[in-house]
C-alpha positions as a Markdown table, in Angstrom:
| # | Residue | x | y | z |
|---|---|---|---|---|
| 1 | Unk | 0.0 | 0.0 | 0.0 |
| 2 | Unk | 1.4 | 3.3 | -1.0 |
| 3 | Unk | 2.3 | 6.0 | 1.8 |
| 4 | Unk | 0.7 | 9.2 | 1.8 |
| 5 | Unk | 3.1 | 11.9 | 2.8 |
| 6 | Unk | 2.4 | 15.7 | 2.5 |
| 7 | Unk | 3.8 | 18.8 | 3.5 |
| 8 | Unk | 1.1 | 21.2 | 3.5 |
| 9 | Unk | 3.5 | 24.4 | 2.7 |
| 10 | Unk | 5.0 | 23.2 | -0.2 |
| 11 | Unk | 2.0 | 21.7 | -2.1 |
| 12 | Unk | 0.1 | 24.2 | -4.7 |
| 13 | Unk | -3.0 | 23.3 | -3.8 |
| 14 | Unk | -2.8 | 24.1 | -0.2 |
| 15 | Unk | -0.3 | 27.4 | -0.5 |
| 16 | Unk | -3.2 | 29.0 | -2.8 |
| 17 | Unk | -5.8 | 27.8 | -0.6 |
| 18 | Unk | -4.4 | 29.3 | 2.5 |
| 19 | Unk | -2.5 | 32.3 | 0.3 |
| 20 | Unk | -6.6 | 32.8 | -0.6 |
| 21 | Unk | -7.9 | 32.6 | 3.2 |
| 22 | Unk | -5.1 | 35.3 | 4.5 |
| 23 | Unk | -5.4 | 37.5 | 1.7 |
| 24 | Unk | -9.7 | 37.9 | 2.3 |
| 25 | Unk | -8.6 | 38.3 | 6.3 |
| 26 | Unk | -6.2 | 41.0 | 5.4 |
| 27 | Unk | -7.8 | 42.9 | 3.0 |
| 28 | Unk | -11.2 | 42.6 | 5.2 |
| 29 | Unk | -8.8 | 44.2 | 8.0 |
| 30 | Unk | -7.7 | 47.1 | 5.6 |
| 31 | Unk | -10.9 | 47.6 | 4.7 |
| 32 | Unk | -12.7 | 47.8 | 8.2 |
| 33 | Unk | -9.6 | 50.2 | 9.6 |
| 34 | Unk | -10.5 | 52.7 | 6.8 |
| 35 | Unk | -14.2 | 52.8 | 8.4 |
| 36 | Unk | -16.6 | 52.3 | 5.0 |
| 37 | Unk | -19.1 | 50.4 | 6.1 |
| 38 | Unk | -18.3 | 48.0 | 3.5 |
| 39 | Unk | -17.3 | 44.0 | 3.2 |
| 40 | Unk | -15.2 | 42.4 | 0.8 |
| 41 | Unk | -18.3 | 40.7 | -0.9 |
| 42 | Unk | -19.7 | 44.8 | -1.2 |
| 43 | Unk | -16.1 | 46.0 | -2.3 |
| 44 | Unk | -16.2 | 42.8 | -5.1 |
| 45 | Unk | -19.7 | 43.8 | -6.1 |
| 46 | Unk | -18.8 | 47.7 | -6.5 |
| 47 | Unk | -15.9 | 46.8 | -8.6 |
| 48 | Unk | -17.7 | 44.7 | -11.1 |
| 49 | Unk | -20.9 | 46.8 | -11.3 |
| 50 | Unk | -18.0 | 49.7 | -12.7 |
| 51 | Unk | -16.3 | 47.4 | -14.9 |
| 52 | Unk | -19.5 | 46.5 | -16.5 |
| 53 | Unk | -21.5 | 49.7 | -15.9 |
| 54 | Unk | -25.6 | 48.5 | -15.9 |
| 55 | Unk | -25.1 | 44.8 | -16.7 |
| 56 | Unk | -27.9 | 43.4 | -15.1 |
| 57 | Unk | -27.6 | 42.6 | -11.4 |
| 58 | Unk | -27.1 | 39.0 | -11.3 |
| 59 | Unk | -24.0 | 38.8 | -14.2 |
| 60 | Unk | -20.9 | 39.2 | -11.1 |
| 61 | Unk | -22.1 | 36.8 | -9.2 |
| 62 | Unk | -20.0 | 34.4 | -12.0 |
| 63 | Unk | -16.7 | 37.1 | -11.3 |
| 64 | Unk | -17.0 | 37.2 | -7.9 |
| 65 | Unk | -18.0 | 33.8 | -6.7 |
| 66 | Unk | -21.2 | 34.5 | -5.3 |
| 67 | Unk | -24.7 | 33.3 | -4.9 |
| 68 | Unk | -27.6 | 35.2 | -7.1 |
| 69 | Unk | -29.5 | 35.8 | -3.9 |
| 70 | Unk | -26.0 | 37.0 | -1.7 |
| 71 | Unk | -25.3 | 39.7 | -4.7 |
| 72 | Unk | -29.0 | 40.5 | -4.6 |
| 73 | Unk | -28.6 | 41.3 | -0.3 |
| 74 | Unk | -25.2 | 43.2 | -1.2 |
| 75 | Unk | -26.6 | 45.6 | -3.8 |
| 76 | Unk | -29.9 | 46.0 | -1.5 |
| 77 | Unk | -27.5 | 47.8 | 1.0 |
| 78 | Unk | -25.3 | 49.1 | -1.4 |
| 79 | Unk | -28.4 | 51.3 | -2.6 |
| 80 | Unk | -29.4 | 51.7 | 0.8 |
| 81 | Unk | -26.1 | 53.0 | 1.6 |
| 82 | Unk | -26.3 | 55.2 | -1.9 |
| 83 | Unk | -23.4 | 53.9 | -3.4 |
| 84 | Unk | -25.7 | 52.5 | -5.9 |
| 85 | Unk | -28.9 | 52.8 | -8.1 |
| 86 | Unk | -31.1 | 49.8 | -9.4 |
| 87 | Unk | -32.6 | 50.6 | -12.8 |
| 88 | Unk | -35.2 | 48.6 | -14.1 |
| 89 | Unk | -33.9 | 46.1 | -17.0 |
| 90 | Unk | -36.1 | 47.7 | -20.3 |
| 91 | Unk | -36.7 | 43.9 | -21.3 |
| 92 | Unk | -37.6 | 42.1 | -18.5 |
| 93 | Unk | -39.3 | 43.8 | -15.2 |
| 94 | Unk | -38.0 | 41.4 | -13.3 |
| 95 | Unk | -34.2 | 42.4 | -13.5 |
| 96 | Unk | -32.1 | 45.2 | -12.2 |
| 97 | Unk | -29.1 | 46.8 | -13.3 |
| 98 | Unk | -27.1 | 48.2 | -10.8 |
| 99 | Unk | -25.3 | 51.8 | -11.6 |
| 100 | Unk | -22.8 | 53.6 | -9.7 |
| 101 | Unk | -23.7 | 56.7 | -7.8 |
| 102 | Unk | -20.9 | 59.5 | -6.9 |
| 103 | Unk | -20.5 | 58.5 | -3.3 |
| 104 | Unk | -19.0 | 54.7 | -4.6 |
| 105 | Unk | -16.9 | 56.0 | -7.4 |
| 106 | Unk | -14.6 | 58.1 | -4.7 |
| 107 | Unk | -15.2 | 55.3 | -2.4 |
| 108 | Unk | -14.0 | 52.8 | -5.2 |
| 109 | Unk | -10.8 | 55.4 | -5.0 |
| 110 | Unk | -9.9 | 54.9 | -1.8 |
| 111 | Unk | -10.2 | 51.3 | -1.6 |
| 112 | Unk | -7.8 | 51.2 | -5.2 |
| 113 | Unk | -5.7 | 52.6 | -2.6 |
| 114 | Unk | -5.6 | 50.7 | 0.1 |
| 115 | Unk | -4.9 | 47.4 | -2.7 |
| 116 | Unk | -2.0 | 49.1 | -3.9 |
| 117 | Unk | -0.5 | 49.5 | -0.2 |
| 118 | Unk | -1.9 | 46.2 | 0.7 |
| 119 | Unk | -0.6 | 44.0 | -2.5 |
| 120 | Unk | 2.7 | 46.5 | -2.1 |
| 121 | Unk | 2.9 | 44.5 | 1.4 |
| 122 | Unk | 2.8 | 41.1 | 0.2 |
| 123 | Unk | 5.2 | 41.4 | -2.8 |
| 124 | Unk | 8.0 | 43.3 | -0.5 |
| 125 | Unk | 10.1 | 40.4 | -1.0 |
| 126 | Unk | 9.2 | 39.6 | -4.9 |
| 127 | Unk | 11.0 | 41.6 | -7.6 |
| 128 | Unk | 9.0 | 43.4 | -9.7 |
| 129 | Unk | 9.8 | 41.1 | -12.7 |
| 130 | Unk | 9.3 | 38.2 | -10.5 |
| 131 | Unk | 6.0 | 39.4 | -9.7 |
| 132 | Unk | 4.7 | 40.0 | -13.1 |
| 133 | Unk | 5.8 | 36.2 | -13.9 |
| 134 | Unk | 4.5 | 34.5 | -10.9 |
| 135 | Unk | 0.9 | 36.5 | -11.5 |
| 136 | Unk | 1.5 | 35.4 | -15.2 |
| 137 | Unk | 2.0 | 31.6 | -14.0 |
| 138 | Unk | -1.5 | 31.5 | -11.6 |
| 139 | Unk | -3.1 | 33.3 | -14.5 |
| 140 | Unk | -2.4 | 29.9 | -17.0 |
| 141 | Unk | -3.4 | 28.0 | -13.7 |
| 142 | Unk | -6.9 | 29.5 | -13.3 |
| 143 | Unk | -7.4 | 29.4 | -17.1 |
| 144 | Unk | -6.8 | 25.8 | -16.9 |
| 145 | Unk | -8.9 | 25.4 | -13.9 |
| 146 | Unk | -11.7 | 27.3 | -15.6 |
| 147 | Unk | -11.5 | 25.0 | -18.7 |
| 148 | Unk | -11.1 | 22.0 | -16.7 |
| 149 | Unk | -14.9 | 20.9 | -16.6 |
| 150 | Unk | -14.2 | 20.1 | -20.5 |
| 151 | Unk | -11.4 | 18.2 | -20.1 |
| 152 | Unk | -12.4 | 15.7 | -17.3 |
| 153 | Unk | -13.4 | 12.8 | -19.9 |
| 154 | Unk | -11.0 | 10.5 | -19.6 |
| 155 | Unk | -9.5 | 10.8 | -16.1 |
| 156 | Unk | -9.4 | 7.5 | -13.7 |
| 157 | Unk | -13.0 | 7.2 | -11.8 |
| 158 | Unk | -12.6 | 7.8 | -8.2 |
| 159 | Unk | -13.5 | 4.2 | -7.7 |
| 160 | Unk | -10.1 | 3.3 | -9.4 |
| 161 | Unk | -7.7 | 6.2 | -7.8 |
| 162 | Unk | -9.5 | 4.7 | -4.3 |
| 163 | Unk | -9.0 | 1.2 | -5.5 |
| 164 | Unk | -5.1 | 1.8 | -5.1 |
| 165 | Unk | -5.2 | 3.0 | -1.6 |
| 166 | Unk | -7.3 | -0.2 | 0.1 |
| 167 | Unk | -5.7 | -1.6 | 3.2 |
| 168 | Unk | -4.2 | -5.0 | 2.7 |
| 169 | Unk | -5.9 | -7.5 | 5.1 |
């Protein structure tokens, strides 16, 4: 029977996972310091309503990872706050499309700020060139990841992968 060693801190898998878990702590930190009355999921949801000014209200929850409904909360009290407007979609009357109002375009400002310092932070010890490839690298990593669903024909079923790891009796 095949041993099973790991070490957690050198394995891709678990350095992005964790990488992934400090980096929404820290930048949830930064963001409650700076006193905006906003969470990550709110700063996600700002960001991709003004990349894609009045797409309709349910398109960044694909972006940003999130349920429908949780976007659907997020904007509620991001117009409630007035950082943005819901317009009614002209096709269907059941869809929104979110628009930025002036008080999250200067908030959007500050919180590009507080990234820069943040991310500045993190790469300290990474050359700039370094950087740029090691960004470049994950980048070919989540493309893959995103195109894996397509490519799973053909892999060993789970039964046989298991089938390897039985205890001998």
């Amino acid at each position: 029977m095949p041993v099973i060693a790991s070490n957690h801190d050198t394995e891709l898998d678990f350095i992005l996972s964790d990488l992934g878990f400090l980096l929404r702590r820290e930048s949830d930190r930064w963001v409650q310091q700076a006193s905006l009355g906003l969470t990550r999921a709110q700063w996600l949801g700002l960001d991709q309503v003004a990349l894609q000014e009045g797409c309709l209200q349910r398109e960044p929850t694909e972006t940003i990872h999130i349920e429908a409904s949780t976007v659907g909360r997020h904007v509620e009290r991001l117009v409630t706050a007035g950082r943005l407007a819901r317009r009614d979609d002209a096709l269907d009357g059941r869809a929104y499309r979110p628009h930025l109002q002036p008080k999250a375009r200067s908030t959007r400002l500050l919180l590009q700020r507080l990234t820069d310092q943040l991310r500045d932070g993190y790469f300290a010890g990474i050359s700039p060139e370094r950087r740029k490839e090691l960004v470049d690298d994950l980048g070919l990593i989540r493309r893959d990841l995103l195109a894996s669903p397509a490519r799973t024909e053909g892999l060993p079923s789970v039964h046989a992968i298991s089938h390897e790891f039985q205890p001998v009796r």
